[in-house]
N, CA, C and O of each residue as an XYZ file, in Angstrom:
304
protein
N       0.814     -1.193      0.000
C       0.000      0.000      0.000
C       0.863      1.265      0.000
O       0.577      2.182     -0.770
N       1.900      1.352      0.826
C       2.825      2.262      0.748
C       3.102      2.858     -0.499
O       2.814      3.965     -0.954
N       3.976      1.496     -1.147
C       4.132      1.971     -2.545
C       3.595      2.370     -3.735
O       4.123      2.906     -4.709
N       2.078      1.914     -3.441
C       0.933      2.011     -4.553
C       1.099      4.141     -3.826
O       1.626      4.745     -4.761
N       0.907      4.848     -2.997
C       0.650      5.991     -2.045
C       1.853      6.609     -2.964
O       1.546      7.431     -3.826
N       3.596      6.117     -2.743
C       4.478      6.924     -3.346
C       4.750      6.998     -4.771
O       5.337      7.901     -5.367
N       4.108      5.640     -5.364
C       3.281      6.234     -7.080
C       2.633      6.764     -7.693
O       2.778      7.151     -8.852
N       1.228      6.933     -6.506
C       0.092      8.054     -6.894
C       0.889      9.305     -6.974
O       0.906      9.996     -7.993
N       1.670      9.644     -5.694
C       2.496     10.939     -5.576
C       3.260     11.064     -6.115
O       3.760     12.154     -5.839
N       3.745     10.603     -6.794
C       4.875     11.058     -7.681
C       4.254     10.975     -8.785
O       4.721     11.757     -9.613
N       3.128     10.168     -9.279
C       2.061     10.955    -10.297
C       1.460     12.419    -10.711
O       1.596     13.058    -11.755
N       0.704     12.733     -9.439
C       0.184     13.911     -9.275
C       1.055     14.471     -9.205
O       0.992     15.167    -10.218
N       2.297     14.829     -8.502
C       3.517     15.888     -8.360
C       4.016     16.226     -9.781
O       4.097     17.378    -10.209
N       4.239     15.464    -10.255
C       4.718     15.425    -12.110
C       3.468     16.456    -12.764
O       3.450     17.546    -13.338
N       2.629     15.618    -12.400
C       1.097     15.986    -13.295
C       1.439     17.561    -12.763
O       2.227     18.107    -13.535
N       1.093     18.284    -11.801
C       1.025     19.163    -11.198
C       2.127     19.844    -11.695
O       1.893     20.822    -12.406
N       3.328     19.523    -11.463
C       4.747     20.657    -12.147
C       4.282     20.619    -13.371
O       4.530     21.672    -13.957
N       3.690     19.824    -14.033
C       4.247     20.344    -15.561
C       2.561     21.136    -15.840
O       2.536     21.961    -16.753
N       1.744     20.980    -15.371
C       0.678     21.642    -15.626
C       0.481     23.566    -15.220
O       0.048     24.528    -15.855
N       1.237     23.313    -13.443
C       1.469     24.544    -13.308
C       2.412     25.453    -13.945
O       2.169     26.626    -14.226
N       3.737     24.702    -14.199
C       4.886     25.531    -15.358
C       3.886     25.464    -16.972
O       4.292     26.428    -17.620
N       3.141     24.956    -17.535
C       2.234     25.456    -18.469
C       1.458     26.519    -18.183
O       1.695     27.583    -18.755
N       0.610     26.438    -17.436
C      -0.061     27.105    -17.031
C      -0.030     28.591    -16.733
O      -0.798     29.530    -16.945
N       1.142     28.443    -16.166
C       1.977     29.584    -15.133
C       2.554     30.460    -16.681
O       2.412     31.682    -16.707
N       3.083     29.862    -17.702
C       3.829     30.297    -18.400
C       2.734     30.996    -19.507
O       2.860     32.063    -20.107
N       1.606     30.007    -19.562
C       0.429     31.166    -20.280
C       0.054     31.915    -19.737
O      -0.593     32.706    -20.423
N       0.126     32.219    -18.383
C      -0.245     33.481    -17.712
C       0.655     34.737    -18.283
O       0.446     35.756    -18.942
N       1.784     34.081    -17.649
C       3.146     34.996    -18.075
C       2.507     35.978    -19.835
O       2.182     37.151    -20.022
N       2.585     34.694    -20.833
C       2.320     34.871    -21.856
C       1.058     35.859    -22.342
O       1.028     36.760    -23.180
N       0.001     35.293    -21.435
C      -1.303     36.651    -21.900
C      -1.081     38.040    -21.237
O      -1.946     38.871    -21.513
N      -0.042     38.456    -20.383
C      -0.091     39.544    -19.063
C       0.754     40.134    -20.607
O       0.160     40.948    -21.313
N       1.628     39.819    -20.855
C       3.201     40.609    -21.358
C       2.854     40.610    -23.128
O       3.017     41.673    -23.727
N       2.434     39.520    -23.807
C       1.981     39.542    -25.414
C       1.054     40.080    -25.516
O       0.117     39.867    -24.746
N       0.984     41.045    -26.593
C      -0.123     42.151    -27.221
C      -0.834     40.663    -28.148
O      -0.428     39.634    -28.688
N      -1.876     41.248    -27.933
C      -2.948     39.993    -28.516
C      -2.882     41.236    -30.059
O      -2.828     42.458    -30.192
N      -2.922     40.191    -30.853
C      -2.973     41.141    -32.117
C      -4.106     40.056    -33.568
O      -3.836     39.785    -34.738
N      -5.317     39.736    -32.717
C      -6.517     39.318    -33.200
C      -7.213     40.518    -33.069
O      -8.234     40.278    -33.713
N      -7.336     41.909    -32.554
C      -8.466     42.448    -32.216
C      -9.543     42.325    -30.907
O     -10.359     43.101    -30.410
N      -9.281     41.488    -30.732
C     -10.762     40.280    -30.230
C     -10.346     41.385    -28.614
O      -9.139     41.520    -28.414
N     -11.341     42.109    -27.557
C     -10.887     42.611    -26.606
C     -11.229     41.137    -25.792
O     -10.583     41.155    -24.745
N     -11.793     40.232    -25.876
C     -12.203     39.340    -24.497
C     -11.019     38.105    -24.879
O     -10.858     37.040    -24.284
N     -10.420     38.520    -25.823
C      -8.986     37.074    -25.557
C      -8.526     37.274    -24.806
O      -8.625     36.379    -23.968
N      -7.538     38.648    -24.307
C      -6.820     38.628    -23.011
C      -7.117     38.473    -21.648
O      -6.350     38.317    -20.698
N      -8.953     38.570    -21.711
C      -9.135     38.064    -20.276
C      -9.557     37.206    -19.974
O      -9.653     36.972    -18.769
N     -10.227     35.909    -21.367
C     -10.204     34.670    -21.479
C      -8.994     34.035    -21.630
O      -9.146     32.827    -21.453
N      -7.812     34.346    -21.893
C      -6.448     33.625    -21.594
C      -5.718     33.553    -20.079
O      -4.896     32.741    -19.655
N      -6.465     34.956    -19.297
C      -5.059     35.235    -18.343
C      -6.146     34.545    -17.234
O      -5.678     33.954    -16.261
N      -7.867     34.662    -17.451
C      -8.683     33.892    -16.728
C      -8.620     32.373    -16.348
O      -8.656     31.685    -15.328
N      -8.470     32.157    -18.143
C      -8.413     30.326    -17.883
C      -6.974     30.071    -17.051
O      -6.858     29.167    -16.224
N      -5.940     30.969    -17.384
C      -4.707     30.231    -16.969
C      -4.494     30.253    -14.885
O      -3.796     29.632    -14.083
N      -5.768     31.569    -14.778
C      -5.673     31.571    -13.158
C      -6.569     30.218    -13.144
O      -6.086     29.131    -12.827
N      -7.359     30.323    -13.364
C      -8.635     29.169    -12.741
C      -7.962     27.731    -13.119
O      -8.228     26.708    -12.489
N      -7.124     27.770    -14.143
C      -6.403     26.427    -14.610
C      -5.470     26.165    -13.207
O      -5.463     25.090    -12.607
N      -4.783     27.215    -12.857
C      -3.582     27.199    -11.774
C      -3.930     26.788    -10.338
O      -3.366     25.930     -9.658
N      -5.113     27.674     -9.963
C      -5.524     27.611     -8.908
C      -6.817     26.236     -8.812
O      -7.717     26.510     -8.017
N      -6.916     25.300     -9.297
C      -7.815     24.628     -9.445
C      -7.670     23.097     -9.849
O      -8.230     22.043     -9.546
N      -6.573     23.530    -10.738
C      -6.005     22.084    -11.309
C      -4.714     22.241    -10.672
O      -4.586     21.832     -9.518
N      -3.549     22.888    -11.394
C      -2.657     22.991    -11.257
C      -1.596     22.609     -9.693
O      -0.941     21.668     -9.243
N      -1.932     23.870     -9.353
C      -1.458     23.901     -7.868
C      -2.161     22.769     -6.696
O      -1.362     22.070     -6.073
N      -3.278     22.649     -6.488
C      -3.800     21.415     -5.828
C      -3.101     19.798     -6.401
O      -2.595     18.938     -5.680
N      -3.244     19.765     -7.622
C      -2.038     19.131     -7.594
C      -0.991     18.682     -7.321
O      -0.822     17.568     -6.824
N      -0.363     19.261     -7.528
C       1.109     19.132     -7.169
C       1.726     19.391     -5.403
O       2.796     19.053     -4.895
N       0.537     20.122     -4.817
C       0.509     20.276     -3.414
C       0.098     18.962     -2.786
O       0.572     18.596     -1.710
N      -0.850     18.206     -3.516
C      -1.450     16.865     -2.999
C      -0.438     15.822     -3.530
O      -0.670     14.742     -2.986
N       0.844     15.734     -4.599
C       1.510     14.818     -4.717
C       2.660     15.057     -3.826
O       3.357     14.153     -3.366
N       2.825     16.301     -3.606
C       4.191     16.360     -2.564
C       3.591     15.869     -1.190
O       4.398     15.223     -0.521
N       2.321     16.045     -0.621
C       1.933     15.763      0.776
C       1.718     13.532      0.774
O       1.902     12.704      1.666
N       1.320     13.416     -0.537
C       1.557     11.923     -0.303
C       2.937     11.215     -0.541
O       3.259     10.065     -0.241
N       3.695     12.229     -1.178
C       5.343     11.818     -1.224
C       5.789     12.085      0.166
O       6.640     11.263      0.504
N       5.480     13.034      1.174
C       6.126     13.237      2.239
C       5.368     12.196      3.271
O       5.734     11.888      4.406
N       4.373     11.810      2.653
C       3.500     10.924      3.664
C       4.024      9.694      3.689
O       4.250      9.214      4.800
N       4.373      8.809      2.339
C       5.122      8.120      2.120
C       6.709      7.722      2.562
O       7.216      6.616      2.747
N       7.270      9.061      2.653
C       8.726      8.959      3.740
C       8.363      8.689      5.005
O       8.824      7.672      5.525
N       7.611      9.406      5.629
C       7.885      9.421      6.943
C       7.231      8.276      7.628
O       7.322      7.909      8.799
N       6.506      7.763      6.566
C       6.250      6.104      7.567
C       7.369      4.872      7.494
O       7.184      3.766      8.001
N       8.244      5.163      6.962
C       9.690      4.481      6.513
C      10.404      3.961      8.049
O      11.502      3.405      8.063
């Protein structure tokens, strides 16, 4: 059972870094790039999805694979 616990977590932790460094980096990307469609609701449908992506998917994530990776050590 242990080990099935430090596979989930090191699942989700992965899942989570690479979703939040996406994520994080389209933020970056809609704050600083001139949108040059015209369109005024792209930039706050990009910098929106990438918070609600971060704070929702992202970060819970990767917060819940590090707490079952640390959960996993310390019963060692």
């Amino acid at each position: 059972m242990q080990i099935l616990r430090e596979i989930l977590g090191a699942l989700l932790f992965v899942a989570g870094g690479f979703f939040t460094a996406l994520l994080g980096f389209n933020l970056i990307q809609a704050i600083v790039v001139v949108d040059a469609s015209g369109s005024p609701d792209a930039h706050g449908m990009a910098t929106g999805l990438s918070l609600v992506g971060l704070v929702f998917i992202g970060l819970p994530a990767l917060i819940s694979g590090w707490l079952l990776l640390q959960r996993g050590r310390s019963r060692k």
